[in-house]
TORMI-500299 format. One record per residue: residue number from 1; x, y, z of N, C-alpha, C in turn. Coordinates in steps of 0.05 Angstrom, whole numbers. Example, Ala and Ser with C-alpha at 12.3 -4.5 7.8 and 13.67 -1.06 7.14 Angstrom:
<nodes>
{1,{264,-114,156},{246,-90,156},{264,-66,156}}
{2,{257,-45,142},{273,-21,143},{258,1,157}}
</nodes>
This chain:
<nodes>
{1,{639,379,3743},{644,375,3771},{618,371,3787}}
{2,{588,380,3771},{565,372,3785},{561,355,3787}}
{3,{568,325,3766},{563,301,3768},{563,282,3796}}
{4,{589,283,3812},{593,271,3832},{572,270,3847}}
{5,{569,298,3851},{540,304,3870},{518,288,3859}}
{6,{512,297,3827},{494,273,3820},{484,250,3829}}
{7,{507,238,3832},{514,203,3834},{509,193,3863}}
{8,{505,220,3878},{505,217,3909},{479,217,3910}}
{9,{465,233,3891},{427,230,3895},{418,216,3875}}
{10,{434,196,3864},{424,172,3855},{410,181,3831}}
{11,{420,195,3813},{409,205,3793},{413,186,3771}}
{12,{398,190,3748},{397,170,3723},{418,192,3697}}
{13,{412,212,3698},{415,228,3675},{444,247,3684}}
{14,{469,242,3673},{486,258,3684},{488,288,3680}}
{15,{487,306,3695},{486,337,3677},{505,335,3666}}
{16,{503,359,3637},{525,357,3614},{525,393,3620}}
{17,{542,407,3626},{554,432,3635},{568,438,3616}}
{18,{574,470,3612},{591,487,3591},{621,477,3597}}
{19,{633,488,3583},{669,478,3575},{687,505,3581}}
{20,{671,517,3598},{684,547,3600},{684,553,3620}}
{21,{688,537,3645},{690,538,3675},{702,565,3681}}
{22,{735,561,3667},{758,576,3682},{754,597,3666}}
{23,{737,611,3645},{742,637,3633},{741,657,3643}}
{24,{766,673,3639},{768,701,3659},{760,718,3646}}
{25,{752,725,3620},{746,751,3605},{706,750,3611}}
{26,{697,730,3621},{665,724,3625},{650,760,3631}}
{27,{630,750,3619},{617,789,3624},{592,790,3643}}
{28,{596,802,3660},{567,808,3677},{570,804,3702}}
{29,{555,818,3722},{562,815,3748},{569,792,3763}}
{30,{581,786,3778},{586,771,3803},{564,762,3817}}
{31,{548,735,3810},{535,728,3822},{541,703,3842}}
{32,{535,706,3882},{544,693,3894},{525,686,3906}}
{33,{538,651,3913},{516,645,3932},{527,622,3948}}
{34,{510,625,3970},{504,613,3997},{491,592,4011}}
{35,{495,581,4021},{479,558,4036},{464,575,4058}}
{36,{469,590,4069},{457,599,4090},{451,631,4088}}
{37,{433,654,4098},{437,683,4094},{456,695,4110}}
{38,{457,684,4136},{481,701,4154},{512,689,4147}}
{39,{518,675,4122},{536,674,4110},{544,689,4076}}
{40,{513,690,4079},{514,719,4053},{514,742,4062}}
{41,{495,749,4094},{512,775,4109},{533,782,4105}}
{42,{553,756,4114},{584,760,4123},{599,771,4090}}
{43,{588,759,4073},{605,765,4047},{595,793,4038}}
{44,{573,800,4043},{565,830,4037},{580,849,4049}}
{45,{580,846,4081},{598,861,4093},{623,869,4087}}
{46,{634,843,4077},{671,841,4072},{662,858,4044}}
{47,{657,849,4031},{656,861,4005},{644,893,4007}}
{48,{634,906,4019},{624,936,4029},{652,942,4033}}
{49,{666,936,4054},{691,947,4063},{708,944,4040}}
{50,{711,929,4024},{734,928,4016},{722,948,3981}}
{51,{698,944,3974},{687,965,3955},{667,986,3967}}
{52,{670,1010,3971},{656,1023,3983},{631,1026,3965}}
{53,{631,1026,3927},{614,1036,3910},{595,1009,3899}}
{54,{599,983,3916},{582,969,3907},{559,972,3913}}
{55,{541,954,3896},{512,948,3887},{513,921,3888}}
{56,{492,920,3900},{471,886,3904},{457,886,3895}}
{57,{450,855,3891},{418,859,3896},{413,829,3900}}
{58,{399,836,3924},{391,806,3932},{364,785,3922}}
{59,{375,764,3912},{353,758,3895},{329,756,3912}}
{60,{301,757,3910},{270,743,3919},{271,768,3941}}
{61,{286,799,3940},{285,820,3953},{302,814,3987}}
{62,{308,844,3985},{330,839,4013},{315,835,4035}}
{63,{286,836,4044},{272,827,4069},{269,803,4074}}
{64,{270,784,4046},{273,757,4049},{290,743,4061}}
{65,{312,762,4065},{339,735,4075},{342,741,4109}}
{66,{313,754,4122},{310,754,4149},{336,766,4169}}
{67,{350,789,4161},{380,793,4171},{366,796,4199}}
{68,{345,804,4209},{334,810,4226},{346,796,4251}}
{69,{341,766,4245},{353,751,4271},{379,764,4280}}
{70,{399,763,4258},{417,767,4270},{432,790,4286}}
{71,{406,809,4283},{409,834,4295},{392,829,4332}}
{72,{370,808,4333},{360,793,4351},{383,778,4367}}
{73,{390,757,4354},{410,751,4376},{438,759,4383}}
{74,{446,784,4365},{466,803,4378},{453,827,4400}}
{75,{425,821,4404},{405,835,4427},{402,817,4446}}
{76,{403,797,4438},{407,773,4467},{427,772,4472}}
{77,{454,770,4457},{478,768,4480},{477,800,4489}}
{78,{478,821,4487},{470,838,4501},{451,850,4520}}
{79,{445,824,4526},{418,831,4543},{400,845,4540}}
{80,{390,849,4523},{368,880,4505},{345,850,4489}}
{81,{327,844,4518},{307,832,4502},{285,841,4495}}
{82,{288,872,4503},{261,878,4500},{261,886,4466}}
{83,{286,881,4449},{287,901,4424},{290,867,4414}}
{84,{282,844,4417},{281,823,4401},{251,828,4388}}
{85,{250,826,4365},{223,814,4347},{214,791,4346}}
{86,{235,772,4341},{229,743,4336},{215,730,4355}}
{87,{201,708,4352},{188,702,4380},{197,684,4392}}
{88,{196,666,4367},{217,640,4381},{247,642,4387}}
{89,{258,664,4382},{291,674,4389},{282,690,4417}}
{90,{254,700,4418},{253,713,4447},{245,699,4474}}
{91,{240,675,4464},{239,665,4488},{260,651,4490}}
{92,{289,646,4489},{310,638,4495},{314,666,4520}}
{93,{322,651,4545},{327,672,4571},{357,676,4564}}
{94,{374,660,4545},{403,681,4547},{411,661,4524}}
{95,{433,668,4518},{448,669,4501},{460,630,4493}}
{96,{472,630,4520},{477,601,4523},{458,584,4517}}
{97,{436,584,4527},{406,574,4522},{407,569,4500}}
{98,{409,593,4481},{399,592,4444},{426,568,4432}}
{99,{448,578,4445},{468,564,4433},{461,531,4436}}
{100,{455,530,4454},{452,501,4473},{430,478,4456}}
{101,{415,500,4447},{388,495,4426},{395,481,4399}}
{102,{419,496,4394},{423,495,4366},{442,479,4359}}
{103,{457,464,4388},{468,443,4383},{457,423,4391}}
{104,{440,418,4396},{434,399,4392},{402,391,4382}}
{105,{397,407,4365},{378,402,4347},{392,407,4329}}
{106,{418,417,4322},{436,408,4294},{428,425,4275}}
{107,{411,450,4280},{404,473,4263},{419,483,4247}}
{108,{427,475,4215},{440,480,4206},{447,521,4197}}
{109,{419,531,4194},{418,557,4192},{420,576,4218}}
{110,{416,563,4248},{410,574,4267},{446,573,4274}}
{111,{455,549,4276},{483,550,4287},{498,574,4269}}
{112,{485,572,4238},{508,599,4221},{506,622,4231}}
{113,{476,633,4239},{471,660,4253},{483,659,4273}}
{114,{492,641,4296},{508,640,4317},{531,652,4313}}
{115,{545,637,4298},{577,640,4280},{578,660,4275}}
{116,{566,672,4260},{562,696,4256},{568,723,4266}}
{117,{543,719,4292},{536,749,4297},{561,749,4317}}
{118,{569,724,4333},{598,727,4353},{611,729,4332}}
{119,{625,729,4308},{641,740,4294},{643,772,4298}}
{120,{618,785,4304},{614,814,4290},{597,825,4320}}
{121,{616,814,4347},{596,826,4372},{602,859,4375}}
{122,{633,856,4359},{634,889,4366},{631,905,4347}}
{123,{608,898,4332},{598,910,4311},{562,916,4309}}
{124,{551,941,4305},{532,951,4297},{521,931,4274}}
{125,{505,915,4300},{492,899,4263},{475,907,4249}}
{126,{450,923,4269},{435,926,4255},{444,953,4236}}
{127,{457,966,4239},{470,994,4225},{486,977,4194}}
{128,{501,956,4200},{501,945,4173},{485,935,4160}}
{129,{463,916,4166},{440,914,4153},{424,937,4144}}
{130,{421,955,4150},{410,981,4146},{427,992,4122}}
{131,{450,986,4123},{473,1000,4097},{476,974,4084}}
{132,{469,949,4086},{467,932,4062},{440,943,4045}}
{133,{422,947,4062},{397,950,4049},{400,974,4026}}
{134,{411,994,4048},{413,1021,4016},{432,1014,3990}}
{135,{447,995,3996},{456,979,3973},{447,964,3950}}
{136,{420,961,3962},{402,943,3946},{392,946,3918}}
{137,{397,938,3898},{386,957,3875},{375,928,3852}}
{138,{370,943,3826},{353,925,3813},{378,906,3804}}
{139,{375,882,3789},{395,859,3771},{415,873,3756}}
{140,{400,891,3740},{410,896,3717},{435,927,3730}}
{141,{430,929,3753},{445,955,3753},{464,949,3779}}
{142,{465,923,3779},{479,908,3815},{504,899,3807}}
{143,{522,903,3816},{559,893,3803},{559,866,3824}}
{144,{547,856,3842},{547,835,3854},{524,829,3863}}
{145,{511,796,3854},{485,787,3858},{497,763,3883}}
{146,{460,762,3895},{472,747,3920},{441,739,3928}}
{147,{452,715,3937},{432,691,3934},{442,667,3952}}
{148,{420,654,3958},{417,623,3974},{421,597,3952}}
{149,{428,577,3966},{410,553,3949},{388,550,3938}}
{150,{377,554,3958},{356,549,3960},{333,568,3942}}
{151,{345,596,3931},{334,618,3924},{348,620,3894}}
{152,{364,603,3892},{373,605,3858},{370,582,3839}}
{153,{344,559,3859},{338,545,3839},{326,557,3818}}
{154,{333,549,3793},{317,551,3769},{335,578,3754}}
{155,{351,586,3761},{368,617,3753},{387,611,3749}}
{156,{404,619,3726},{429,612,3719},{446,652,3709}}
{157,{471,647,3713},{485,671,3708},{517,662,3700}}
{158,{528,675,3684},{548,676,3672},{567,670,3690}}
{159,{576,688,3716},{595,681,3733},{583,678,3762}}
{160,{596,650,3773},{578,645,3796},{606,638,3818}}
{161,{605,649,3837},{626,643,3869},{603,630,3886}}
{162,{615,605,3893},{604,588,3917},{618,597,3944}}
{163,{604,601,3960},{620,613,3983},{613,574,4003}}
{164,{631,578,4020},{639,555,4037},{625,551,4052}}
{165,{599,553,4055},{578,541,4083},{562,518,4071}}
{166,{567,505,4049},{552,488,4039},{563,460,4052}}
{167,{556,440,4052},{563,410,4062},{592,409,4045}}
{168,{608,404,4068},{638,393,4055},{646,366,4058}}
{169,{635,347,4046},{650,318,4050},{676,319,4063}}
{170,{689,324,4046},{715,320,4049},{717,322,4084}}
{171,{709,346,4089},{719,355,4124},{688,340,4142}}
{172,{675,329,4128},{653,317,4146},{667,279,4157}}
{173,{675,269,4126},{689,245,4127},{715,249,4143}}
{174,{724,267,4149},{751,271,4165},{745,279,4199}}
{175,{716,277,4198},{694,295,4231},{681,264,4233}}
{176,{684,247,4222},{674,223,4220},{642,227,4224}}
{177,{634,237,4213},{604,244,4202},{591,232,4196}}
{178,{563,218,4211},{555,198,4198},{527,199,4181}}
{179,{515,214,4188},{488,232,4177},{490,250,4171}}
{180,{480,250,4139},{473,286,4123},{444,278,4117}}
{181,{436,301,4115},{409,304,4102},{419,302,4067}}
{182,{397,286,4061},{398,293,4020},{399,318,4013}}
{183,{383,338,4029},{380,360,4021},{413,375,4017}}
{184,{419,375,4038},{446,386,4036},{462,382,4004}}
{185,{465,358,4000},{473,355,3980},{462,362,3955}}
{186,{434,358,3958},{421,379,3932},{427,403,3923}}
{187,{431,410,3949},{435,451,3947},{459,453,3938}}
{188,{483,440,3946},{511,451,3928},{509,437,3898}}
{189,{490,417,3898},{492,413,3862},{472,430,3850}}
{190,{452,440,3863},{442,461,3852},{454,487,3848}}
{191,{472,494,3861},{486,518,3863},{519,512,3841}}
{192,{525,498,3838},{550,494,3831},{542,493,3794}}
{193,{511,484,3791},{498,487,3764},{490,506,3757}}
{194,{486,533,3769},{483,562,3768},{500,574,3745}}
{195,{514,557,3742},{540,575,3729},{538,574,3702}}
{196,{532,590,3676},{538,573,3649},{561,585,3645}}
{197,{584,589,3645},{615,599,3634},{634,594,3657}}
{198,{632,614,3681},{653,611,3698},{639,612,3730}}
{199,{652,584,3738},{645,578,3766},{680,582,3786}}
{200,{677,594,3808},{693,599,3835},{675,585,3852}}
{201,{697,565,3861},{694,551,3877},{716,534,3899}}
{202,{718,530,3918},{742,528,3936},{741,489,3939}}
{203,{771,486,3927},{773,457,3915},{770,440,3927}}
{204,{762,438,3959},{750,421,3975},{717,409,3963}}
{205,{706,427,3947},{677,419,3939},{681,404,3917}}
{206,{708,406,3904},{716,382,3880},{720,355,3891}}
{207,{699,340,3884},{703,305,3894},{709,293,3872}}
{208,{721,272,3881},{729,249,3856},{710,216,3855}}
{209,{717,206,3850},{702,182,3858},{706,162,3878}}
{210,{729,168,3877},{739,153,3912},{724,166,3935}}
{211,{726,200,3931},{713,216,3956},{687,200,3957}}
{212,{673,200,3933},{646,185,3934},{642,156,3947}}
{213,{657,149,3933},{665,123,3949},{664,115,3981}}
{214,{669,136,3996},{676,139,4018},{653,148,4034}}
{215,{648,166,4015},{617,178,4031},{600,158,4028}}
{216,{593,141,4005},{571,124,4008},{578,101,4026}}
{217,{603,94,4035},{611,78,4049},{599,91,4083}}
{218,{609,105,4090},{605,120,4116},{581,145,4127}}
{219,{569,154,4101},{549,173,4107},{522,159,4105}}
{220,{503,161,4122},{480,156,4111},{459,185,4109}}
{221,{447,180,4084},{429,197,4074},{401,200,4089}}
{222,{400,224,4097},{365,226,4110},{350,242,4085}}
{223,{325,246,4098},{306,251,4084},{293,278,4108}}
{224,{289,302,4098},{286,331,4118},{266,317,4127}}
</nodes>
């Protein structure tokens, strides 16, 4: 199913992937990943609540995935700027401002922290980040790994879940979408190749060749 993506970055060499997608007996932790971190927030969280005794561990260490902002701009819609760190999130005078920013510079990581932290206003963020962190533990002793695109090039694991913030054709060609970045598309074929046995993944990221069809007809490709 990486192929498509392939064919969209103009590749010569098709990847050739394991034959063991759907195996449910696969051994070893749950490794997930993300397009964005305040969408690997959101899955840590759900997954805390619903397992009280899990273990993480976030790959390239948990200070890397910056939860910080999102504890920043749940201090800006609260009016509490004096407890922002960031600098460039501190000079936004309110809330609307930042939002205002991020639409229309098309911030793909800035708009997810948006989404986000209004998902969770009546929630203690930084007190969850603080209890993701004591969660944090080494690979080998973590029942769920968690990771970016961008942070799992080159790493592969037995069982891999794609969570849904990655570029969706399907619902971009239906938003009549006319610009993606290449990158975008790199990162879910990088991530969807993570997997050697069993990949979870939500069947909107399955394209055919028509879907392709379509996109090369109507999308044009940038360059970051």
């Amino acid at each position: 199913m990486a192929n498509p993506y392939l064919q969209l970055l103009n590749a010569a060499v098709p990847f050739k992937g394991v034959k063991k997608a759907i195996q449910s007996e696969t051994q070893g932790p749950l490794a997930v990943i993300a397009r964005t971190n305040a969408r690997l927030f959101d899955y840590a969280v759900d997954e805390l609540e619903k397992n009280p005794n899990v273990k993480f561990h976030f790959v390239g260490g948990f200070n890397s995935y910056n939860f910080q902002d999102l504890i920043d701009i749940q201090n800006l819609i609260l009016q509490r700027r004096d407890l922002i760190y960031d600098k460039f999130l501190k000079n936004f005078e309110s809330f609307s401002k930042l939002t205002e920013y991020a639409d229309k510079a098309n911030e793909v990581d800035l708009k997810s922290k948006i989404e986000i932290v209004e998902n969770y206003i009546d929630k203690n963020i930084s007190k969850l980040v603080t209890e993701l962190e004591s969660r944090n533990t080494s690979q080998q002793d973590a029942t769920v790994i968690l990771t970016t695109g961008h942070k799992s090039k080159g790493l592969e694991w037995n069982r891999v879940k794609i969570l849904d913030d990655f570029a969706n054709l399907r619902r971009l060609l239906e938003e009549n979408r006319k610009i993606l970045k290449k990158e975008e598309i790199n990162l879910i074929y990088v991530a969807i190749t993570r997997a050697k046995e069993r990949l979870e993944i939500e069947k909107d990221y399955i394209i055919n060749d028509f879907t392709i069809d379509k996109v090369k007809r109507n999308i044009y490709f940038v360059q970051e």
